[in-house]
Each structure stands twice: as C-alpha cells, then as structure tokens.
C-alpha positions in Angstrom: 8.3 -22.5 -53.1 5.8 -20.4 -52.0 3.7 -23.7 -50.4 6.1 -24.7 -48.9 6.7 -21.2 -47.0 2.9 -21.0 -46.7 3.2 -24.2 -44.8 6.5 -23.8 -42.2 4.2 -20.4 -41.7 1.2 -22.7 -40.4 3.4 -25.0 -38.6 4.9 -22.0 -36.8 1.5 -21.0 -35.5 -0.3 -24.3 -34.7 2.9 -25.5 -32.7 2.6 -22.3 -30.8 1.5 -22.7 -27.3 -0.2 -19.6 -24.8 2.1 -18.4 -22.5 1.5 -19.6 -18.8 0.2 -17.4 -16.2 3.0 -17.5 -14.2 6.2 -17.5 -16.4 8.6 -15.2 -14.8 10.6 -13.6 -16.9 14.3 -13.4 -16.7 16.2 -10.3 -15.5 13.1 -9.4 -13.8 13.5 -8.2 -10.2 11.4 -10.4 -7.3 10.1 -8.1 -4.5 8.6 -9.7 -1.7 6.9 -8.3 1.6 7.8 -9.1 5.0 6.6 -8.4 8.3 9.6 -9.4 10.6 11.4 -7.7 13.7 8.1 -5.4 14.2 9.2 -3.9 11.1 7.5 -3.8 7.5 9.6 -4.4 5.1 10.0 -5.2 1.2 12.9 -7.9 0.3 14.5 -6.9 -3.3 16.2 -9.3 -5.5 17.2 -8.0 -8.5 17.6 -9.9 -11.7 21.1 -11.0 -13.0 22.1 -11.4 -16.8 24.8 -14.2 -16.3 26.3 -16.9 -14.1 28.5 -17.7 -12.4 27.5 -13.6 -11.7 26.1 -11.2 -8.9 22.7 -11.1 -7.5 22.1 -8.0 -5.6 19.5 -8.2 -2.8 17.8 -4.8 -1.0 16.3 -4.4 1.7 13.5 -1.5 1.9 11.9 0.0 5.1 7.9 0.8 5.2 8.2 2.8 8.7 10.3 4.7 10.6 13.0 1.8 12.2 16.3 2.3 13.4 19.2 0.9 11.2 17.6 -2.8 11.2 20.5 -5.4 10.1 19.2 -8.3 7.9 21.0 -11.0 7.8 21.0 -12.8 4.3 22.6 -16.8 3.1 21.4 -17.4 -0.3 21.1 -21.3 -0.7 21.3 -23.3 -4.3 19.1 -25.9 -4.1 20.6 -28.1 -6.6 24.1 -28.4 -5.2 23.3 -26.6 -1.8 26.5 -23.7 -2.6 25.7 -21.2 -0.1 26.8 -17.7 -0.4 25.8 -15.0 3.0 26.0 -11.0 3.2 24.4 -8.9 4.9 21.6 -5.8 3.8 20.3 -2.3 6.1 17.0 -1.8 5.6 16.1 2.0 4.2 13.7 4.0 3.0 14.9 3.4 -0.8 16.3 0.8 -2.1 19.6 2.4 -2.6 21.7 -0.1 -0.9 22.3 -3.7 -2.3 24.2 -6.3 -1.1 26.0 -7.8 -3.6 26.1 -12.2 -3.4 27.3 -14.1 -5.9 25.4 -17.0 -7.4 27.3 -19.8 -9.6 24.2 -21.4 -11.5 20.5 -20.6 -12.3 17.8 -22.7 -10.9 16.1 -23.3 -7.5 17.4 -21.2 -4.5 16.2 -20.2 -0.9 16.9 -17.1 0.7 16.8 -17.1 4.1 16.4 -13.6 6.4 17.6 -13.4 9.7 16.2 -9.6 11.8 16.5 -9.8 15.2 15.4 -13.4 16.4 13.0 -14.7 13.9 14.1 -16.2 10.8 12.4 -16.3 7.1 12.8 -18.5 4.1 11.9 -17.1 0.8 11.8 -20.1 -2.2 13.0 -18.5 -5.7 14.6 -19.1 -9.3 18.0 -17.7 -10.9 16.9 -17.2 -14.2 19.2 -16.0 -17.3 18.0 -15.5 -20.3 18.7 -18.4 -23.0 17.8 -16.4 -26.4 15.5 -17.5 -28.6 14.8 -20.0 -31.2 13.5 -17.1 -33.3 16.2 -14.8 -33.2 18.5 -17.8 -34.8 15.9 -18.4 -37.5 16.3 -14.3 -38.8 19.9 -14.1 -38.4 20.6 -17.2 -39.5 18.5 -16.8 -42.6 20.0 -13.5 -43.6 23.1 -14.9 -43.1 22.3 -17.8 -45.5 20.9 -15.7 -48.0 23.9 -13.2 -47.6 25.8 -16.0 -48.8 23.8 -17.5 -51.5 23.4 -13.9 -52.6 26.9 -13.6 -53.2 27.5 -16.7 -54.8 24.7 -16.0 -56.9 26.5 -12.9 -58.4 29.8 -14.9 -59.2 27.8 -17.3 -60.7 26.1 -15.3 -63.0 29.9 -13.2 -63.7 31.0 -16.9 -65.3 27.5 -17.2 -67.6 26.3 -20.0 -65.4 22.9 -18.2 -65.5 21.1 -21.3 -64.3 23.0 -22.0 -61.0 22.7 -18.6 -60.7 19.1 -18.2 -60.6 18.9 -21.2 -58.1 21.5 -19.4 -56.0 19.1 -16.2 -56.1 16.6 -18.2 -55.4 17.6 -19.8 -52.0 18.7 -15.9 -51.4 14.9 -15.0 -51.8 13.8 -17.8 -49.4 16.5 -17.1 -46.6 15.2 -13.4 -46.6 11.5 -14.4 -47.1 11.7 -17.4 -43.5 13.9 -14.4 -41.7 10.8 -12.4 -42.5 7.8 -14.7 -41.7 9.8 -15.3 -38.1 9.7 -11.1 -37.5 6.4 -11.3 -37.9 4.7 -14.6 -36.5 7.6 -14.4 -33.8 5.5 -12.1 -31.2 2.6 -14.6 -31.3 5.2 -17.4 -30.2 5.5 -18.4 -26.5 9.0 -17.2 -25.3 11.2 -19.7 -24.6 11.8 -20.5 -20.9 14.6 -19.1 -19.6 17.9 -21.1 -18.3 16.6 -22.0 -14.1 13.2 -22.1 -15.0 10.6 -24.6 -13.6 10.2 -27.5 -15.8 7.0 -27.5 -17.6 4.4 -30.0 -17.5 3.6 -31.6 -20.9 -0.5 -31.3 -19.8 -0.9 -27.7 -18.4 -2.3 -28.0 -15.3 -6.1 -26.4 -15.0 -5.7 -25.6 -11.5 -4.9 -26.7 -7.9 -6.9 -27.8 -5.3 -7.8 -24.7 -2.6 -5.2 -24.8 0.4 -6.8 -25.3 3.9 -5.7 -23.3 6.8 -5.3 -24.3 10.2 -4.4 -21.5 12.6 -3.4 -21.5 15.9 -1.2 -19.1 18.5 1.7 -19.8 20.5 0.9 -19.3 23.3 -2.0 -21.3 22.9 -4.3 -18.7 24.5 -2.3 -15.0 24.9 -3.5 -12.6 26.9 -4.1 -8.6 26.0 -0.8 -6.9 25.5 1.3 -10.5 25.5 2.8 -10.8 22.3 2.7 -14.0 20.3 3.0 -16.0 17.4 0.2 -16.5 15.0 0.9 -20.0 12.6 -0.9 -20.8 10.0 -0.6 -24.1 8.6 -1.5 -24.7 4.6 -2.2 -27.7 3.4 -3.5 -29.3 -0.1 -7.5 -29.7 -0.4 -6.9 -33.1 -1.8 -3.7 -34.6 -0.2 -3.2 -32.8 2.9 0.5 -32.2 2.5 1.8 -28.8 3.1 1.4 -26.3 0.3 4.5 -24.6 -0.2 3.9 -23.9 -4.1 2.7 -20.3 -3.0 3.8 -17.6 -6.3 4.3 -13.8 -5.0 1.2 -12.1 -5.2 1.1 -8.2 -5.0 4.6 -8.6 -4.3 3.9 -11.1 -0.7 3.4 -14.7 -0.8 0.3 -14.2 1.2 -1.2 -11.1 3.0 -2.7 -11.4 6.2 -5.6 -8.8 7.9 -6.6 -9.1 11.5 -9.2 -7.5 12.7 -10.9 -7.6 15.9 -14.3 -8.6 15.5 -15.7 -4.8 16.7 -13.0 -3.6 13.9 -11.2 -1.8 16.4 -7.8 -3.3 16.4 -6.5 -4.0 13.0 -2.8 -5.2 10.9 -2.2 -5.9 7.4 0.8 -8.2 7.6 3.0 -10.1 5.5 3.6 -13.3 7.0 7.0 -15.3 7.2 7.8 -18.4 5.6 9.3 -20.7 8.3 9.2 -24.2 7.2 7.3 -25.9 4.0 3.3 -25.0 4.4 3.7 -23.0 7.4 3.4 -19.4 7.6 4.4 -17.2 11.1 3.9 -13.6 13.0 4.2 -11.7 16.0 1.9 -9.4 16.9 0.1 -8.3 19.8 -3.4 -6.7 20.9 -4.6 -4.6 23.9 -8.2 -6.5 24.7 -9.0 -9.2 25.0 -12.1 -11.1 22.5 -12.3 -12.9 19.0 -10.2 -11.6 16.2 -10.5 -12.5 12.6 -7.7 -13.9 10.6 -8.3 -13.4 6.1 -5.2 -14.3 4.2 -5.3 -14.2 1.0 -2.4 -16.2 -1.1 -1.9 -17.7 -4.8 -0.7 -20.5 -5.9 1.8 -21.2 -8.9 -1.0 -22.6 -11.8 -4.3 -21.5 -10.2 -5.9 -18.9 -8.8 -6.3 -16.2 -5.8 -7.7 -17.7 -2.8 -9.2 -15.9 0.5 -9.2 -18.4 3.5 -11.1 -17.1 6.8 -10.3 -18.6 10.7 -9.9 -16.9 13.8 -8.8 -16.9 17.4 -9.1 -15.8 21.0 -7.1 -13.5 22.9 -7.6 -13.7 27.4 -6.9 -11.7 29.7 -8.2 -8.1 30.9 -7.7 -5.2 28.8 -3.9 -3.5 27.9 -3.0 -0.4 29.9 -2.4 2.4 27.9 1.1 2.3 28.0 1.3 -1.6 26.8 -1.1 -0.1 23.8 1.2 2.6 23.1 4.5 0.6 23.0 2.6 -1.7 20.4 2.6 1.0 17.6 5.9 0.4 16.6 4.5 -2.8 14.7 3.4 -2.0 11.3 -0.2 -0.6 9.8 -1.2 0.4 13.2 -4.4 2.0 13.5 -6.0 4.2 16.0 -7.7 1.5 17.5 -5.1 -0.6 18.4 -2.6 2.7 19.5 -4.3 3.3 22.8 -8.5 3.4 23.2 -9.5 4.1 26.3 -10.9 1.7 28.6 -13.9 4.4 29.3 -14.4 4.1 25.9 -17.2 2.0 24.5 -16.7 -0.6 21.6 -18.7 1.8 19.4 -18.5 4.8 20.6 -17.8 7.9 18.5 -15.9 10.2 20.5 -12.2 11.2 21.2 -11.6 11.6 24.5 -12.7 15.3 24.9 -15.8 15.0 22.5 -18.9 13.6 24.1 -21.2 11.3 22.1 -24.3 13.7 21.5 -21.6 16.1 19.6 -21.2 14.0 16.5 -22.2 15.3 13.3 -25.2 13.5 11.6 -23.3 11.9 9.1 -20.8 10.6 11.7 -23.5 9.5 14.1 -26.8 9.7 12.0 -29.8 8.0 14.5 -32.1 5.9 13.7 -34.7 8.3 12.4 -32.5 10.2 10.2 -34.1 10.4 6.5 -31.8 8.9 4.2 -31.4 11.4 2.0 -29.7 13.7 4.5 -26.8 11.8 4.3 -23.5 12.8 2.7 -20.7 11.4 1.5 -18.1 13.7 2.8 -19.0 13.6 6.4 -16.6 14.9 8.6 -15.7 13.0 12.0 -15.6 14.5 15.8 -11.9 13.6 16.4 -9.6 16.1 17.1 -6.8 16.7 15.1 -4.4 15.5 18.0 -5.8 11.8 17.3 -3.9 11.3 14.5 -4.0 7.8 13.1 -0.8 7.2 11.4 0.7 4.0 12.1 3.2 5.7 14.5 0.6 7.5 16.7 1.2 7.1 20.6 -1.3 9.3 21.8 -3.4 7.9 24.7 -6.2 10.2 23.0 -6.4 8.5 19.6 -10.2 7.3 19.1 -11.4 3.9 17.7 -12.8 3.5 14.4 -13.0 6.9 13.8 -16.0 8.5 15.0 -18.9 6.1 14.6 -21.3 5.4 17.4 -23.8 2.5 18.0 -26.6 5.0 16.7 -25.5 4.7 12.9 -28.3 4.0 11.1 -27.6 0.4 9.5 -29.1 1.1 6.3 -30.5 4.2 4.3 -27.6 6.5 4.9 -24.0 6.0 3.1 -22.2 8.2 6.1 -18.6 8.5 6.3 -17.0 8.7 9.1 -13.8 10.3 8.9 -10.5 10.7 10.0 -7.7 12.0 10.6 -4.6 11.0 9.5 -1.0 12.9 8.3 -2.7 15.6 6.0 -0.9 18.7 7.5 -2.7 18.3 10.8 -6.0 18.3 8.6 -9.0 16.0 8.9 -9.3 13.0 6.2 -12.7 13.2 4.3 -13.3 10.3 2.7 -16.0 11.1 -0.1 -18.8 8.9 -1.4 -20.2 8.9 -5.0 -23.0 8.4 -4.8 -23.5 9.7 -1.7 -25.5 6.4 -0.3 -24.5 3.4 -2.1 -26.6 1.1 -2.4 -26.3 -2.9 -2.4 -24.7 -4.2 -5.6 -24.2 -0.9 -7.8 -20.9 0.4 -7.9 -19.6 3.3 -5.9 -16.6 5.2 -5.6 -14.7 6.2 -2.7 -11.9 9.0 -3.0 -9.6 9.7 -0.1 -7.1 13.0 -0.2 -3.2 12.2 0.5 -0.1 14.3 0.9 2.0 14.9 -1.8 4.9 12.3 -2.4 3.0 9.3 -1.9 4.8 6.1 -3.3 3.9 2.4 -4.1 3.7 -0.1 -1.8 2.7 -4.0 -2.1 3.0 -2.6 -6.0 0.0 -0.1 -5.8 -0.2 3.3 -4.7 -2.8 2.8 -2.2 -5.4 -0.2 -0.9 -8.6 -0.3 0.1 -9.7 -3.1 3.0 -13.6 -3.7 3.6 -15.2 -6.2 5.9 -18.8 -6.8 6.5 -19.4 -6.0 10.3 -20.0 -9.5 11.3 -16.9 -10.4 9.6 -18.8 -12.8 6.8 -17.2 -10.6 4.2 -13.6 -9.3 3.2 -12.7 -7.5 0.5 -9.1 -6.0 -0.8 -9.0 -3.7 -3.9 -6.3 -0.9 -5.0 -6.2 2.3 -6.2 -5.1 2.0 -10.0 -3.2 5.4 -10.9 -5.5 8.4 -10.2 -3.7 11.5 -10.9 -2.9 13.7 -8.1 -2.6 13.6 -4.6 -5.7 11.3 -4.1 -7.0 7.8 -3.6 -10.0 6.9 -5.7 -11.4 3.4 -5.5 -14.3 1.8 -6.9 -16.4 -1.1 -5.1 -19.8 -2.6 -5.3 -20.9 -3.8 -1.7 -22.9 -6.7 -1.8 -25.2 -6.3 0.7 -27.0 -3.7 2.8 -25.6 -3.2 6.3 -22.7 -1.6 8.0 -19.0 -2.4 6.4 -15.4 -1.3 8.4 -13.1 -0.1 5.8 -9.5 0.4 5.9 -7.3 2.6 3.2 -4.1 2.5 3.4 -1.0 4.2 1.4 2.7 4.7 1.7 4.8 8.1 2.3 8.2 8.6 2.4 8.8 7.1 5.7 5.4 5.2 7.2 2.4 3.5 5.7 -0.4 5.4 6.7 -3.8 3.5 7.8 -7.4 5.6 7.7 -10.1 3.5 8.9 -13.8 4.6 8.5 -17.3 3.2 8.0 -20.0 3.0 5.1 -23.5 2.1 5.6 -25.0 0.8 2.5 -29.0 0.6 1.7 -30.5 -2.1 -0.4 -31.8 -1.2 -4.0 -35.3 -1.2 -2.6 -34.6 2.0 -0.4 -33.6 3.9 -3.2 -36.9 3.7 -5.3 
C-alpha cells in the first residue's frame, strides 16, 4: 500500500506542469490605461464569480476633467450578445456601472468619450474549482464511510472485513493528505473563459514592428493630430493584436521632442486589430521621438523607437497654454517662450549668468564641485504640474547649453506642487558615473497614490535620443520617490518623474550628467 501511494505521489509531481507567465487569474480585476478625450484615464473591470452574472466596469480620472461620460457596449465574442451602459469618470473608482454578461470567454469592450472610439480585447473568467479540492474531500468522504463500515463490521466479529474496511479508511485519509500537501506545487487549473492552451508552450514571439505615421500627414505647431502606429508580426507581417496589459496599458507611449522640451506619456487607444491611435498636439515645430513599449501574451517586454516631423512656425502662447489640458504636461510643452533658447536655463525673469553651478556648471567647473541636490533658477510661479498655464513656465528646468557634459552629476531642479516649494531631486552619489548604480530620490506631497500600478515612474533618455529607459519607484516609505538606475554611458540624459495626487499626475523633468569610470579614478 504504501508503494503504491509513494507512486500516485510521483505521478502527481512529474505530471505537474509550471504555470504560464500570463495566466490570469479569475475574479481578478483588469485595469487598463487610456489616453482618450484629452483625458487620462484608467478603465476598471472588476472580476465576476458567476454567469449568467454582473460585470462592473469604472471609470477613474488622472486629472482634473469635468464630468467626462464614457460610453461603454460590452461585446461576447462567441455569440456576439451585446450588453451597453454607461460610466462618469472620477477621481476614485467609486462608481461602477453595472453590465450583465451571460457566459465566460472572449469579449471586447469598446469606449466611446467624446468622438474617438477604443476597443479593449478581454476574457470572462469564473473560477472552475479544482481537481485537488475533489481528491481531499472526496477522500475523507470515502474514508468517512469506510470508517464507519469498518466499526459495524468489527460489532458483528467479522474482524477481517473489518480491518480491510480500516484499511481503505487509512488510505482515503492518507491520498486527501498527500494532495494538501503536493497540491500548491500543482499548476491551477484554468479557469472556465480562459484561452486554450497550446500543447507545446510557446518559447516566445517574434518582436512586433512599428510603423508610425500622423494624420495629417505633416501637422503643423499647435494643429492637433493623430499619431497611428501600426504593429505587425517580425515574421508574418500580419497585425499584432495579441498585446497582454502591461503596467496596467497595452502599450505606453513617450514623446519627446528631440531637445526634451515637449514631452507626454500616453496610453494609446486600440482602434482596429494591430493599430494603436492618439491625439496630441505640440507648440514647435522639429523631430519628435516616439518609444512605446508593449508586451505580448507568451513573450517578453519590447521597446520599439520611430519618430516624426511636426511643420509650421512656432505655437503662440496661448495655443501652448490651451494644450495643457492633455495629460502629463510638462513645463515645456505649457508655454516657453519664443525668446527663449532650446537650452537655455532661465524663467522668464532670471537671466542665464544667474544659474547656480550645479544648474549651469561651465565647462571648467572641477568635478568634484558638483552636487546632487542642486537647486534650479525657476521661480516658484513656474510650476510644472501637468495643469500649469502660465506663459512663464521654463523648459527643462533650468539647464543651459553650458552644462558640463561629463564630470559633474548636476541636478537641475524643479518645481513642481510641493506647497509652492522647489523640487530637489538628490543624487547618490553625487556624480554618477557610467554603469554603477545610482539613486535618485525626489520629495512629494503627502497623499500620493498609484498610478499605471506604481507609486511613481521614472523616464530617462539619452540626449540624442539613442537611449530610453522607464523604471518605478517600488514602495519607499514616506512622502518620497527613490529610484535606482545605472546609466550606461557618460553624457547628458533628460529625465522625467512622474507621480499621481489626488486629482493630477504630476510631471518633474530635470537633467543628469554622468562621467565615465575613468574620471572618477
């Protein structure tokens, strides 16, 4: 007896198969990000335990918006039952509209907020039980039984029939046993709605290519317009629309002007299979760089890198200022001033030669003057929270042209809503240097809360835009930021950090300057 236990034991395990990256688990709530209407918002659809049953979808706001409408119809792809309400989006997600699904499986939800339209792919799933729960109570069941009969048997002197019955008792108790404790090493079982699994795992996909392009083919400054970007598979060129959520988006977008002056993290909509859409506009004209980074279902992160060219003559002021109602503004992109150089490290009533060496260190400074908790020129009336209008905010936060470009780790910073007070970010060490870590801690206001699934994000590109980089802050205690990075190279890199308050996301864009390990010796 004991064999043959020892031997459903081994079965048990070697049958067992690792659980797939991407299994979703059921009663699990899906929240995606979407940048639609000129609003950022997060899409909430909370898990349901039955069907035919409700599915309650939310709607959260990222900015000041007023009451935004979204329109929802929830689709079944199977039978293509369609069921439509309507959701508000607010601050919290407090407010749910209530659908009603009929069966699990493949659905589309499709968003309508003002005039552009999204279509978000994703599974009713309901938990199915598993097969180890039957095994335990089902074996102490059996040997409940057996345990019984066992006792009448042996009342009647039938000692032998008795001791069998005892003996299937033992080995009902003994399998319900084994299960409790070989069943959390067993894959759970997928729930009802799930994907059907391949009988080969798959050992990856094939990188998506991007092609981008604008509608209008060439905007000018201040026109808005469409950016598309078109994904297609590396090896058959059909559209990739196997995208999984990743950091709660199906792919996040950063555009950055290639002097980092103008700058949007975005969350894309789904508009058709492959393609990915949205509005934005910019206030001069040049090259911008498009990074979106996306995931797909059975592989891994991927980072693709294109870019386009906006015409025209430079957005008046108050075309720039009207633009900040689009989400993750930053000071660049709320209103620079045309007298104001690409570079240049001055708000409008500071003069170049007034920055502070750290902010605007020349080319002769010694390295080791350099701090890590330099303090910008700005004013505090160039604020740099996404909803600043002021025709005074600065670009890129104090840095001028006559940075040195290696050998000091300055910071420029700047400031952003801190009770009206400047934003330091600090540098440990104080110059990094090339490929050694360093850590970079940022002060925020009290009552901070997640966003994209983190509490705050840091964005660093390489000034000539041959490098990207997107990290998060991973649960520092206390109304701070702390992030640590190893830059690859020396040079200059534009960094963006950005967290989430009660009613904005909040965007604080500095500099570093990184030496190479030789300067340091």
């Amino acid at each position: 007896m004991i064999r043959v236990l020892c031997l459903v034991a081994a079965l048990i395990l070697a049958t067992a198969t690792p659980a797939a990256a991407h299994n979703v688990t059921a009663g699990a709530d899906l929240r995606i990000a979407q940048t639609i209407a000129g609003a950022e918002i997060t899409v909430v659809i909370k898990g349901t335990s039955r069907v035919p049953g409700p599915l309650r979808i939310g709607v959260i706001a990222y900015q000041p918006v007023t009451p935004l409408p979204v329109h929802l119809e929830v689709r079944s792809v199977e039978d293509g039952h369609t069921v439509t309400g309507t959701a508000t989006a607010v601050p919290r997600a407090e407010q749910y509209a209530q659908l009603r699904v009929e069966r699990t499986g493949p659905h589309e939800l499709k968003l309508s907020a003002g005039n552009e339209v999204a279509v978000i792919p994703f599974r009713v799933l309901v938990d199915r039980g598993s097969a180890g729960d039957f095994l335990i109570y089902g074996g102490l069941f059996v040997a409940g039984l057996l345990l019984v009969g066992g006792l009448l048997t042996g009342a009647l002197a039938r000692r032998g029939a008795a001791m069998l019955l005892a003996a299937g008792a033992a080995a009902g108790v003994t399998v319900a046993a084994m299960v409790v404790v070989f069943e959390p090493q067993m894959p759970p079982a997928a729930p009802s709605g799930a994907a059907p699994t391949a009988a080969t795992p798959a050992a990856g996909r094939p990188y998506a290519q991007a092609r981008m392009e604008t509608v209008p083919a060439r905007p000018a400054a201040g026109e808005e317009f469409t950016l598309r970007i078109d994904l297609v598979d590396g090896s058959t060129g059909r559209p990739v629309d196997d995208l999984t959520a990743h950091h709660e988006a199906l792919a996040h977008l950063v555009v950055t002007s290639e002097d980092g002056h103008f700058f949007r993290h975005l969350h894309p909509l789904r508009t058709a299979p492959g393609r990915l859409e949205v509005r934005l506009r910019t206030d001069c004209p040049g090259r911008y760089l498009a990074h979106t980074e996306l995931e797909r279902e059975d592989s891994g992160g991927q980072l693709t890198a294109t870019h386009f060219d906006i015409g025209g003559d430079t957005a008046t002021s108050d075309t720039a200022a009207s633009d900040t109602t689009a989400p993750d503004t930053a000071t660049s992109d709320t209103a620079a001033s045309d007298t104001t150089a690409p570079d240049t490290a001055t708000s409008d009533t500071a003069a170049p030669d007034t920055a502070t060496s750290e902010t605007a260190a020349s080319d002769t400074a010694a390295p080791d003057t350099a701090t890590g908790t330099a303090t910008g020129t700005a004013a505090p009336d160039t604020a740099t929270s996404d909803t600043a209008t002021s025709d005074t905010a600065t670009s890129d936060t104090a840095t001028s042209d006559t940075a040195p470009e290696t050998g000091a780790g300055a910071v420029a910073s700047s400031t952003a809503d801190l009770g009206g007070q400047a934003v330091e970010p600090r540098l440990q060490p104080a110059v990094p240097v090339a490929g050694r870590p360093a850590t970079i801690e940022l002060a925020t206001p009290e009552g901070v809360r997640p966003w994209l699934g983190m509490t705050g994000h840091l964005l660093v590109r390489s000034q000539d835009g041959t490098f990207f980089g997107h990290l998060h802050e991973m649960g520092t205690p206390g109304p701070r930021l702390r992030f640590t990075f190893s830059f690859p190279e020396p040079g200059r890199y534009l960094a963006w950090a950005q967290y989430a308050t009660g009613d904005r996301i909040v965007t604080v864009p500095f500099t570093v300057n990184v030496t190479a390990r030789e300067a340091t010796r």
